[in-house]
C-alpha positions as CSV (number, residue, x, y, z in Angstrom):
1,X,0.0,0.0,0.0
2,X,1.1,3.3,-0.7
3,X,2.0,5.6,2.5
4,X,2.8,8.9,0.7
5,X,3.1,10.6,-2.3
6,X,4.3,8.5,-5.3
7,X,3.0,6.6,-7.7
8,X,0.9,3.1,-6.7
9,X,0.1,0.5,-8.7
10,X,-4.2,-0.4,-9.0
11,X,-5.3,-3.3,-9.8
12,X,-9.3,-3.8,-10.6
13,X,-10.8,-7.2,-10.6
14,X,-14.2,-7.2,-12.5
15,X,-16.1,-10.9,-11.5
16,X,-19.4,-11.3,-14.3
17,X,-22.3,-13.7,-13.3
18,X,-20.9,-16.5,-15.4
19,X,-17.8,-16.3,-13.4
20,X,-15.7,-15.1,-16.3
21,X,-13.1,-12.9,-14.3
22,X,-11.1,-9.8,-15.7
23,X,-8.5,-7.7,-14.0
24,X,-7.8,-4.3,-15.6
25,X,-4.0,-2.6,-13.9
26,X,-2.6,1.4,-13.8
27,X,-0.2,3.2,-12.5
28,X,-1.6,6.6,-10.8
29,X,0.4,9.0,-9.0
30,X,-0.9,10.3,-5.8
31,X,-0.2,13.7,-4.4
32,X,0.7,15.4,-1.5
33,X,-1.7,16.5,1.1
34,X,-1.7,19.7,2.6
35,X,-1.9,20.7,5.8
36,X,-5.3,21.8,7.6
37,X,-5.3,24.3,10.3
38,X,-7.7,25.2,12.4
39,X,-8.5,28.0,14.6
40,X,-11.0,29.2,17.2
41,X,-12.9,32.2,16.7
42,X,-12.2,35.2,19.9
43,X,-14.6,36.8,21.9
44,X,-13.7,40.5,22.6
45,X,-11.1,40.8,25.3
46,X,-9.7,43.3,27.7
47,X,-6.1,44.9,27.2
48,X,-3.9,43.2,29.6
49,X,-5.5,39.6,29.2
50,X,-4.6,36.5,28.0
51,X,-5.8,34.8,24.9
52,X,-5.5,31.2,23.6
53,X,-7.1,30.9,20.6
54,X,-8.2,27.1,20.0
55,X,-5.5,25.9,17.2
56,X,-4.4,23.2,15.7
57,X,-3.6,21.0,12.8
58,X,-4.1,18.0,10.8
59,X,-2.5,16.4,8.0
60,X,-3.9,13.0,6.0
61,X,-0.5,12.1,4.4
62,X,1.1,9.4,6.3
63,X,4.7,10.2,6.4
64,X,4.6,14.1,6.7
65,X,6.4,14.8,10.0
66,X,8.0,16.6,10.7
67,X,5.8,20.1,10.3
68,X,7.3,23.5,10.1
69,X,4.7,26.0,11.9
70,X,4.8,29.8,11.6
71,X,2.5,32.1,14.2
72,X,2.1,36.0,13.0
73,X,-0.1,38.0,15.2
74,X,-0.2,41.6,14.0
75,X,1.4,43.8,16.3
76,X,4.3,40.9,17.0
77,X,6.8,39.4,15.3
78,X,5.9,36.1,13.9
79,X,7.7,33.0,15.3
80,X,8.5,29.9,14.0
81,X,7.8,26.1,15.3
82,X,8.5,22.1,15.0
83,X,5.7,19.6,15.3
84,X,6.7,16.4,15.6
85,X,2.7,15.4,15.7
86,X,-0.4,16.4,14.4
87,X,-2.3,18.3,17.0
88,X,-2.4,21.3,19.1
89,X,-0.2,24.7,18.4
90,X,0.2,27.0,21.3
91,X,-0.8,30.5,19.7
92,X,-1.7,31.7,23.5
93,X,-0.4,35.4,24.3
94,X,-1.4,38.2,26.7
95,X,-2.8,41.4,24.2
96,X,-1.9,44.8,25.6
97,X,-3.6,48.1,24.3
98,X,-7.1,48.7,22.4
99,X,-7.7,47.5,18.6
100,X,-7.7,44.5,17.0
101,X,-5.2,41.9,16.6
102,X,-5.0,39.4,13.5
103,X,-3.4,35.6,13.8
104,X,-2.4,33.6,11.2
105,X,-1.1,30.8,11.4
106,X,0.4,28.7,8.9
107,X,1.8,25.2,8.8
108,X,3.9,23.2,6.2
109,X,5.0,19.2,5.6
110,X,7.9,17.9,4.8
111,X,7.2,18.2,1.1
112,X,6.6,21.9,0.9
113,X,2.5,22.1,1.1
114,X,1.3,24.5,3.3
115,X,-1.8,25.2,5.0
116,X,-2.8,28.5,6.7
117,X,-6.1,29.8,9.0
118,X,-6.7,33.4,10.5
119,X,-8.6,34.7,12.8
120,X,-9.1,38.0,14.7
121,X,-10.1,39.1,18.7
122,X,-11.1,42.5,19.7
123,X,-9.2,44.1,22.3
124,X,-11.2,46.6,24.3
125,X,-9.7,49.5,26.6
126,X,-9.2,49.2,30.1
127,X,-11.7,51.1,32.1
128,X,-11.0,54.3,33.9
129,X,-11.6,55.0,37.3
């Protein structure tokens, strides 16, 4: 059986009533699968709190690992990570100061496919007084 991306051999085997059997074979090639990420949606958030945004990833090809992962929030610098596993990414940061923030996150295989998700959380003013 085929594991990743390649080419597999398919064989189909046609039985008719009368038993007369007939087998028909192909080469296809299969490609790669990208990445899926997902993230949560945000409620509207004070300045000074934390957020932690639901995210994560999956990935049907077999033998992708290990994934490259790349967080951008708006106002930060992105930053770069390894997952060794499909699974959760820990986008989780404290937001300082009123306006809205945008994360993307984006997430690559071993063979170069990416997949990317965005989202954005409001972050309110701190009350005076």
């Amino acid at each position: 059986p085929l594991v990743d991306d390649g080419t597999a051999r398919v064989t189909l085997v046609v039985t008719a009533k009368g038993g007369k059997v007939d087998s028909l074979v192909r080469e296809v090639e299969v490609s790669n699968a990208t990445p899926v990420v997902t993230l949560g949606a945000l409620a509207p958030v004070r300045s000074g709190s934390a957020v932690a945004p639901a995210a994560s990833f999956g990935d049907r090809g077999a033998r992708d690992a290990t994934w490259r992962g790349r967080i951008r929030w708006s106002d930060l610098p992105g930053r770069s990570t390894t997952q060794a596993a499909r699974g959760a990414i820990d986008v989780s940061r404290t937001v300082c100061g009123a306006g809205t923030r945008t994360l993307t996150v984006a997430v690559s295989d071993k063979d170069g496919a990416q997949g990317e998700a965005t989202t954005t959380v409001e972050v309110t003013a701190v009350p005076v007084g």
